[in-house]
C-alpha positions in Angstrom: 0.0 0.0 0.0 1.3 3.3 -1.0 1.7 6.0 1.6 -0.8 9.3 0.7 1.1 12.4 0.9 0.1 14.9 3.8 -2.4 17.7 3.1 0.4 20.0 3.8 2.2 18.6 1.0 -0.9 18.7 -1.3 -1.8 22.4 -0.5 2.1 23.0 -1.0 2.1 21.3 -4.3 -1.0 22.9 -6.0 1.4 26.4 -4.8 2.5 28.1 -8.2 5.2 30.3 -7.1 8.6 29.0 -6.2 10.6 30.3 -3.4 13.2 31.6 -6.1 10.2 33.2 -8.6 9.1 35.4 -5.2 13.0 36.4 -4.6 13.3 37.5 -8.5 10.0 39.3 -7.6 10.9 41.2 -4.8 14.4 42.1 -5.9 12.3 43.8 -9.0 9.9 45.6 -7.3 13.0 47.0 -4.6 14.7 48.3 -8.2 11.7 49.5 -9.2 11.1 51.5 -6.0 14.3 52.6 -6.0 14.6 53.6 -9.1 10.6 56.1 -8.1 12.5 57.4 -4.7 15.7 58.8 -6.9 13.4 60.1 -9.6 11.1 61.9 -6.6 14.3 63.1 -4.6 15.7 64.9 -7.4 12.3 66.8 -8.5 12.0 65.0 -11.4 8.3 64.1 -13.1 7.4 60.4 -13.2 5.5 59.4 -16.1 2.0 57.9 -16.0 3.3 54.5 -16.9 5.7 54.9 -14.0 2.8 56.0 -11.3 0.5 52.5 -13.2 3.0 50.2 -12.4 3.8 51.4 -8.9 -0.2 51.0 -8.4 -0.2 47.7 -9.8 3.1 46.6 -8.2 1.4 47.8 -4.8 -2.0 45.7 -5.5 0.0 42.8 -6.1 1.9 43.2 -3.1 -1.3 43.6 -1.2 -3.0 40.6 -2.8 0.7 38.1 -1.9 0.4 39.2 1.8 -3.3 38.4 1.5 -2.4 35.1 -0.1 -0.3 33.7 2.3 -1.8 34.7 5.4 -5.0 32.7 3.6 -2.7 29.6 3.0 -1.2 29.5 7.0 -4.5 29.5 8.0 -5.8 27.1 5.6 -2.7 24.3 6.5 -4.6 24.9 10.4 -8.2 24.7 9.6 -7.5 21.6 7.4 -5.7 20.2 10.8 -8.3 21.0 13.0 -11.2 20.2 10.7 -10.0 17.0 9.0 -12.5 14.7 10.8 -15.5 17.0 10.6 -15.4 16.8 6.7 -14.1 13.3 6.1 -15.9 11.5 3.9 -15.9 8.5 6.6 -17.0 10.1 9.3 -20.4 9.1 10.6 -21.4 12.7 11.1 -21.7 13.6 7.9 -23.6 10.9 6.8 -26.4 10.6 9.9 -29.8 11.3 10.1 -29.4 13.9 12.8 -26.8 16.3 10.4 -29.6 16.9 7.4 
């Protein structure tokens, strides 16, 4: 019999960025930012595709942080809640749950 991998594992596995995609990401985005503060600090103008990506870069951020608070606290509801939503437990399937 072959040993099923732990939910952890699972949720881990159906994960689309890599630990080295969100490090290229980040180092991007702190260019990026850099490159904004020494455009700002010298009075320059930014240009309106400038001021779009920051916007989008900042919703994306938002939306990451979002993402992974949702995945911790998926790996400890699927802990806590694994019996409740088996498909053999007896709760589920009992007269008194309908």
């Amino acid at each position: 019999m072959t040993k099923r991998p732990s939910l952890e594992d699972e949720i881990k596995d159906k994960s689309k960025a890599s630990p080295t995609t969100k490090l290229v990401a980040c180092i991007q985005i702190t260019w990026f930012l850099a490159q904004l503060v020494g455009t700002w600090s010298q009075g320059l103008h930014t240009s309106i595709l400038e001021t779009f990506t920051l916007g989008v870069v900042s919703c994306s951020v938002f939306l990451l942080l979002q993402a992974e608070k949702a995945t911790r606290r998926a790996y400890t509801d699927i802990a806590g809640d694994i019996c409740r939503y088996s498909p053999y437990s007896s709760y589920r399937y009992s007269p008194l749950a309908i």
